[in-house]
matplotlib code that plots the C-alpha trace (Angstrom):
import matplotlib.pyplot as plt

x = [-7.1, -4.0, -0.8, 0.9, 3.9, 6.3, 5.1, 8.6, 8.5, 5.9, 3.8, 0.0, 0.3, 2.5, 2.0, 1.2, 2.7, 0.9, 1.4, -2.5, -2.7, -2.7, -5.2, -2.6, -2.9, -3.0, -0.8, -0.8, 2.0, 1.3, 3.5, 5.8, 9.1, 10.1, 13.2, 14.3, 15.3, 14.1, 10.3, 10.7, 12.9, 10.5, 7.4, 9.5, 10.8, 7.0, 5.7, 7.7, 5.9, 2.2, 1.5, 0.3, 1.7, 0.3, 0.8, -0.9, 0.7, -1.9, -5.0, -7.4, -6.8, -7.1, -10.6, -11.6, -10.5, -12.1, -15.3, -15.3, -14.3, -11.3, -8.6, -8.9, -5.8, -6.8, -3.9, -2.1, 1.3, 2.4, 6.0, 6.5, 3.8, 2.8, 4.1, 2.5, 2.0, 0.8, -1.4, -5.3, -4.7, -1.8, -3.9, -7.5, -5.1, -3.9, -7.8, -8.4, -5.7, -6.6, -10.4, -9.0, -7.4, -9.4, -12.3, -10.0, -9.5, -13.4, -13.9, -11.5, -8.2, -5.3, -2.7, 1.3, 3.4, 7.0, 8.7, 11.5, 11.6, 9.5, 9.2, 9.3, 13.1, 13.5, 10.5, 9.6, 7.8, 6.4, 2.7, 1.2, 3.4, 3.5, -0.4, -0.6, 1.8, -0.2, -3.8, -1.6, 0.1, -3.6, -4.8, -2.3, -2.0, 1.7, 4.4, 8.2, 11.5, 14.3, 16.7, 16.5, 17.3, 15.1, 12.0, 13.4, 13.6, 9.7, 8.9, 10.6, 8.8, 5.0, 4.5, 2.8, 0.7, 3.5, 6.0, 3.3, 3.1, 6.4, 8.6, 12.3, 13.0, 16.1, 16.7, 17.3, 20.9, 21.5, 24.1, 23.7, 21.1, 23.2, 25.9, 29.5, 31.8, 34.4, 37.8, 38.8, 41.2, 39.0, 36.3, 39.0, 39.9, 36.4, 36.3, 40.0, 40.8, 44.9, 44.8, 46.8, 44.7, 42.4, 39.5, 36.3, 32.5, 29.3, 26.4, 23.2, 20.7, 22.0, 19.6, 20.3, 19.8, 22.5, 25.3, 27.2, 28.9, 30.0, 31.6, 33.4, 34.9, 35.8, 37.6, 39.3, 41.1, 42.6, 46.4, 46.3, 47.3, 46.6, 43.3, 40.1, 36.9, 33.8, 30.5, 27.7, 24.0, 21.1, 20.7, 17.4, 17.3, 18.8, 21.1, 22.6, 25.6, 26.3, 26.6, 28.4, 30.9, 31.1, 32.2, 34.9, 37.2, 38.2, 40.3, 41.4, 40.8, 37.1, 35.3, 31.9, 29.6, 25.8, 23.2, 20.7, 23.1, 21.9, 21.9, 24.8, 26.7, 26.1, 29.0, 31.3, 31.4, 31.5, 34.3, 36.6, 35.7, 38.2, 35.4, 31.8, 31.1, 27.6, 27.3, 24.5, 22.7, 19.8, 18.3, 16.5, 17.3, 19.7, 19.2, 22.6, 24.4, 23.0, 24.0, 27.8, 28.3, 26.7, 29.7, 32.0, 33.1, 34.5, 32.3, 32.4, 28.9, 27.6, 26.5, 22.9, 19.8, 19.9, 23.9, 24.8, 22.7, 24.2, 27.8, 31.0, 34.4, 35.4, 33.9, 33.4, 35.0, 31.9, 31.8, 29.6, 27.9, 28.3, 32.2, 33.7, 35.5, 34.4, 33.8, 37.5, 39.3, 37.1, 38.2, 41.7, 41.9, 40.4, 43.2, 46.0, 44.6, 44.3, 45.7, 42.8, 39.8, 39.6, 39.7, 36.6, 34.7, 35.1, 33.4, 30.4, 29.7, 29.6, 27.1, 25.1, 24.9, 22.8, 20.1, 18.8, 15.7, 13.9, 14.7, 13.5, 10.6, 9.4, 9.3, 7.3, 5.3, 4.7, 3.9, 1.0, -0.6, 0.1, -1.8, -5.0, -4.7, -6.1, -3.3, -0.7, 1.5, 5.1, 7.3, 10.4, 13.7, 14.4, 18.1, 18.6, 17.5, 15.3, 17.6, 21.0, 19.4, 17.9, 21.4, 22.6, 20.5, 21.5, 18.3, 14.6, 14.8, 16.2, 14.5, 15.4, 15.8, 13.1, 12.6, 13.7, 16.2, 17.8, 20.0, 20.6]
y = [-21.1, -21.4, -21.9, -18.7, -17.9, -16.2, -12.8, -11.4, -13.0, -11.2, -7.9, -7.6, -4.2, -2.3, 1.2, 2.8, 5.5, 7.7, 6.6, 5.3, 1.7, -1.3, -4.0, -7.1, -9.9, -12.9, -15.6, -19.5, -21.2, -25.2, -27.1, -24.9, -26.6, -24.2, -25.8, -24.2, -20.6, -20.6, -20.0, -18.2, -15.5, -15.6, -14.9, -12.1, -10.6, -10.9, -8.9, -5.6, -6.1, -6.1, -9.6, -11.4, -15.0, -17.8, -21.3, -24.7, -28.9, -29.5, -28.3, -29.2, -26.1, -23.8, -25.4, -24.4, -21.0, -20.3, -22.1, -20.5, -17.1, -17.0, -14.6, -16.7, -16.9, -15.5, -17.5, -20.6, -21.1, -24.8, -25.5, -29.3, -32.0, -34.8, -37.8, -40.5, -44.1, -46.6, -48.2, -48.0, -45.2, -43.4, -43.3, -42.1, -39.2, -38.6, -38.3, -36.2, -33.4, -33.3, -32.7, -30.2, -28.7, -28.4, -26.8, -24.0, -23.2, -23.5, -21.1, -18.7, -19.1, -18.2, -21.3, -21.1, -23.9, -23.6, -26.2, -27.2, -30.8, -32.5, -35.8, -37.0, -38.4, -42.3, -43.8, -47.2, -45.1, -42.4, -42.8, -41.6, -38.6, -37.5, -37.7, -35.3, -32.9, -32.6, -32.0, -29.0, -27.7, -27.7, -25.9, -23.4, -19.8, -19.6, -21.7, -20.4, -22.3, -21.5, -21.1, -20.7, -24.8, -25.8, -24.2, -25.5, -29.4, -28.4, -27.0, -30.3, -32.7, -31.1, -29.3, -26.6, -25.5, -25.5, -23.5, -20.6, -20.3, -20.5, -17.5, -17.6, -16.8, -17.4, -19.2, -17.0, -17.2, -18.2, -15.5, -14.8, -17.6, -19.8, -18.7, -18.2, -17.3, -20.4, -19.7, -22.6, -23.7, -24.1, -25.6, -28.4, -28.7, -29.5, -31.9, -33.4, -32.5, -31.6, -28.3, -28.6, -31.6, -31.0, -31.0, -32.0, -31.9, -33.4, -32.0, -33.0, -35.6, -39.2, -40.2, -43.3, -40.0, -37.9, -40.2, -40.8, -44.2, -42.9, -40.2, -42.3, -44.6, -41.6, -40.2, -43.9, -43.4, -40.0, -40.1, -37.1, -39.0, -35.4, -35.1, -36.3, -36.5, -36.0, -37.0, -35.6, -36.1, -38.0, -40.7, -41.6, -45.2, -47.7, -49.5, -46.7, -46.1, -49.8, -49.2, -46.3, -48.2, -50.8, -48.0, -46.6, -49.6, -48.3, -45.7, -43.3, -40.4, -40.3, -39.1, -40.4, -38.6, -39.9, -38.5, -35.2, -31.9, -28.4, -25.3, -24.6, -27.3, -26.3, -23.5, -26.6, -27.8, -25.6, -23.2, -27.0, -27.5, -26.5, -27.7, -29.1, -31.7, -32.4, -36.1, -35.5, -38.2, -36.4, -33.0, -30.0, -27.0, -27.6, -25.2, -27.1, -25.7, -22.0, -23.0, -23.7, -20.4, -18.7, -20.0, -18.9, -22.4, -23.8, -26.6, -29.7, -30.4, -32.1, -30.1, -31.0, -29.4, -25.8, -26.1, -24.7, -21.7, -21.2, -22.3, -21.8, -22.4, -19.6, -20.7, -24.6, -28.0, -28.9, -32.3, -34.4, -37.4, -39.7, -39.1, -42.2, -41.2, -37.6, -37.3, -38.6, -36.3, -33.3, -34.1, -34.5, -31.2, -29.6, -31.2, -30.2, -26.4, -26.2, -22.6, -21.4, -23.1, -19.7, -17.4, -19.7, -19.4, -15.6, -15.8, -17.9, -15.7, -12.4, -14.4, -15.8, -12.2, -11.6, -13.2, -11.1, -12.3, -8.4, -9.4, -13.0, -11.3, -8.5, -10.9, -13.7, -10.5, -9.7, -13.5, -13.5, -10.4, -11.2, -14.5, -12.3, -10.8, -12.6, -11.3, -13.2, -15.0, -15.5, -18.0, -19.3, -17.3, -18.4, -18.6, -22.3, -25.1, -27.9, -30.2, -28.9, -29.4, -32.3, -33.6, -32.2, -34.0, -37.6, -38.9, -37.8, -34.5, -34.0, -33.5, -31.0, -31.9, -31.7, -30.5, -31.3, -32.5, -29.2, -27.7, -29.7]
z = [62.3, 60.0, 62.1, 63.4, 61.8, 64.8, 65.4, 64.8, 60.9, 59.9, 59.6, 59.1, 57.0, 54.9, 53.4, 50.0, 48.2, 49.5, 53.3, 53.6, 55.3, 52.4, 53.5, 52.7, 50.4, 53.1, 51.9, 53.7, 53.0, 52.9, 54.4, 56.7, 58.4, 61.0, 60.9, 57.7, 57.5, 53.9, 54.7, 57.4, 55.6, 52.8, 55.2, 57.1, 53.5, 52.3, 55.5, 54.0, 50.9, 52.1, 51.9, 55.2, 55.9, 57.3, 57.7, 57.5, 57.5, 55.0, 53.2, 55.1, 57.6, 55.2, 53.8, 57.6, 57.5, 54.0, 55.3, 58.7, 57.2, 59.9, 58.0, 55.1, 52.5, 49.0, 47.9, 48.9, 48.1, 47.7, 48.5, 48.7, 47.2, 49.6, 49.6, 47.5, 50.0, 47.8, 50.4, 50.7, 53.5, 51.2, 48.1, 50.5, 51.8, 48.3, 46.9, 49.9, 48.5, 45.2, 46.5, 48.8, 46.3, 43.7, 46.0, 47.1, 43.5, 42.8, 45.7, 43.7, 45.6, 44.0, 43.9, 43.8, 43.2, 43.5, 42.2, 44.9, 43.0, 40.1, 42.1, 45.6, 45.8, 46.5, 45.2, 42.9, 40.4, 39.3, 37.9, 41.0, 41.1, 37.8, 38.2, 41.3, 40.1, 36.5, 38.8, 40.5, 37.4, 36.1, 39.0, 40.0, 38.7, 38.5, 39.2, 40.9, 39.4, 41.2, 38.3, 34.1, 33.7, 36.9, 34.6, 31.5, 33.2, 34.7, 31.3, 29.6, 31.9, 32.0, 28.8, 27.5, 30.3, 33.0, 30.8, 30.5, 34.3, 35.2, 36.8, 37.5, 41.3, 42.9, 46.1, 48.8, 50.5, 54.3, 55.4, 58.8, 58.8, 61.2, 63.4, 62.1, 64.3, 64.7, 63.2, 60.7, 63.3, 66.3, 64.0, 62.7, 66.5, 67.7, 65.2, 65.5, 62.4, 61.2, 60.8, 57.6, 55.6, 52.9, 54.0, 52.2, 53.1, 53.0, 54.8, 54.7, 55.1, 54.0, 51.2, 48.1, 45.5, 46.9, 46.0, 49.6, 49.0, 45.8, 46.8, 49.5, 46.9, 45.1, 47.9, 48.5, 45.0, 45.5, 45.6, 48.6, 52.2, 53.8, 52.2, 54.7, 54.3, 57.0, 56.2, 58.4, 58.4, 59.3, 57.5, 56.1, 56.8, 60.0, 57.8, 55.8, 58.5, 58.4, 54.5, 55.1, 57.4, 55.2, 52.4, 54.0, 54.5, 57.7, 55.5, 58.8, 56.1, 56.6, 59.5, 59.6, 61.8, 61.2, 63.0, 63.2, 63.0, 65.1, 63.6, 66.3, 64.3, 61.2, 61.5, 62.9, 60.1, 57.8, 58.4, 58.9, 55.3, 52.6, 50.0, 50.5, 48.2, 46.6, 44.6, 43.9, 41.2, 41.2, 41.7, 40.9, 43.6, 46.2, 49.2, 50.3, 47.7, 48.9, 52.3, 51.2, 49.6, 52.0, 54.3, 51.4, 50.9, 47.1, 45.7, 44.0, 41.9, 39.2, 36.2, 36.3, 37.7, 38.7, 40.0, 36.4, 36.9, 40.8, 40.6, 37.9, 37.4, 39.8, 43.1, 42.0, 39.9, 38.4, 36.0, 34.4, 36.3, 33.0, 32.7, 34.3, 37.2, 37.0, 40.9, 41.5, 38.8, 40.5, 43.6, 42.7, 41.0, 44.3, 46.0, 43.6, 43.7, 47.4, 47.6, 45.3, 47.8, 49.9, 46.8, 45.4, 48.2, 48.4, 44.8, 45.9, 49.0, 46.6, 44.5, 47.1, 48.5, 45.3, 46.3, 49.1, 50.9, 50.4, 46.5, 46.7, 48.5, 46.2, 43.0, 44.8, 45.8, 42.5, 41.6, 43.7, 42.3, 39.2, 40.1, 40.2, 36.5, 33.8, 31.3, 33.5, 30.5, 31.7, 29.6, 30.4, 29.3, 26.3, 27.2, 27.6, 24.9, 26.6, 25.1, 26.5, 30.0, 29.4, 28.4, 31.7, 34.0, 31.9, 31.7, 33.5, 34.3, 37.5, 41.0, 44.4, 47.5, 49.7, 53.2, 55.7, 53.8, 53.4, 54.6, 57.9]

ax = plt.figure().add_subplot(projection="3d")
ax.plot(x, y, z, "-o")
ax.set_aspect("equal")
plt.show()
């Protein structure tokens, strides 16, 4: 049977109006990383809303349950396309989904996409991928953005068909997802840090797209010999930390600290950071971002992707990634407005609070009952010109990061 979401996530029933039982709409989510708050606050959220959740790694569990009649999904929600190997056992797999897929939705399943990223990040091309993600788009019922330009870039890129699908949900926040109880100074004293520097963060999984070397050449130019810099993250390949070495020119101003980080950690980090620093080069939806404000920390992103939509002036120094020497002058300003960095986080925190999980909850809710009406037509808001985001993202629309790459 599908994989069992923790019994304390979810609910098998909620009530109607008129306080009679409501039989649930069973929902499978495909794939599930427990090591994410994000689905597991959806499924919980979802449980309140009379929608069962379950779980599979892959398709082919939930053609057994539908086969086999064990508490089969009407609808499967699809939150991260598999990744496309290019060799004869890649591409067999790859023919094996799409089969998969499309017999689910011959057998009247419901699909969901939501659209975390538009392509897997860190690959040679894209032929293969475009090609999947078309076969899905043709396939699902509706598909979740997490922001107004994140659908306009999906919209942009896939055409037509994809733009009447789409719905506009925001990413849920991670307050209270992770512990937070350090104090900036015992957080900075875990670390070594002075307690008076500047400090500045990055977070995250160490990946080509996410722009780590340049920010630590950035960093190298600033004219602030208090400022530092701690970089902290699993890097996604061997050689990456001899890179990374390699980039800092022994400047004692960066702290490098590669490797997996625990949720314990997360805070550790954190709460030492006057600002949390995102270079990105390419993206879509950051959960990362979601998880600095939740922590009330400033930011310093590009303007492409969905950060527009997420961050402003008031909690962030956002600049453009074709500006030479944008990611310096941002960081410079950061450091030359130091007293403001609290006040900016402050801001992000209230707008992260926005975006509740029981609100994140009740709209996917109404996605996946919508995704049984025929009259279902939503468009995108018609807010933002395809061609001011496309001129964001510099180039191919942007993609998101993908779990697990978020928000360890």
């Amino acid at each position: 049977m599908s994989e069992a979401i923790p019994p304390e996530v979810v609910s098998s029933a909620t009530s109607t109006a008129g306080g009679e039982p409501a039989a649930p709409l069973r929902a499978c989510f495909v794939p599930f990383f427990h090591q994410n708050p994000y689905q597991r606050e959806l499924a919980r959220n979802l449980a309140a809303c009379g929608v069962q959740v379950s779980a599979q790694p892959g398709l082919k569990g939930v053609i057994r349950d539908v086969v086999l009649r064990r508490g089969a999904p009407r609808l499967i929600h699809l939150h991260w396309l598999p990744r496309v190997s290019r060799t004869p056992r890649g591409l067999f797999q790859l023919a094996l989904f799409v089969v998969r897929l499309y017999t689910l939705r011959f057998l009247g399943r419901r699909i969901v996409w939501t659209a975390h990223n538009l392509y897997p990040h860190d690959v040679g091309g894209y032929f293969l991928e475009r090609w999947l993600t078309r076969r899905v788009i043709a396939w699902s019922t509706c598909i979740i953005a997490h922001s107004p330009s994140a659908a306009e870039l999906v919209g942009a890129e896939f055409g037509p068909r994809a733009r009447r699908k789409l719905n506009v949900i925001p990413h849920g926040n991670y307050i209270g997802a992770y512990p937070n109880t350090l104090s900036r100074a015992d957080a900075r004293a875990r670390l070594g840090l002075p307690p008076q520097a500047t400090v500045f963060l990055f977070l995250g999984n160490i990946r080509p797209y996410k722009g780590v070397n340049e920010l630590i050449r950035a960093f190298r130019q600033l004219r602030a010999p208090e400022s530092v810099l701690v970089v902290a993250g699993k890097p996604f390949h061997e050689s990456a930390v001899a890179e990374l070495q390699e980039a800092t020119g022994g400047d004692p101003r960066i702290l490098l600290r590669p490797g997996y980080v625990p949720d314990a950690d997360i805070q550790v980090y954190m709460n030492a950071a006057d600002a949390v620093v995102f270079p990105y080069q390419d993206i879509l939806t950051s959960g990362a971002v979601v998880l600095a404000m939740s922590f009330g920390r400033a930011c310093i992103a590009p303007t492409i992707g969905c950060i527009p939509d997420m961050l402003d002036g008031r909690g962030a120094f956002l600049y453009s990634p074709a500006a030479p020497a944008a990611l310096e002058a941002a960081l410079q300003r950061a450091c030359d407005q130091r007293d403001t960095l609290d006040t900016m986080g402050a801001h992000n925190i209230k707008t992260a609070a926005q975006w509740g999980w029981d609100v994140i909850a009740a709209q996917t809710a109404r996605v996946y009952r919508q995704a049984f009406s025929t009259a279902h037509r939503i468009e995108i808001p018609a807010t933002h010109s395809h061609e001011k985001v496309l001129a964001q993202a510099s180039g191919r629309p942007a993609a998101p990061e993908r779990f697990p790459d978020q928000p360890n």
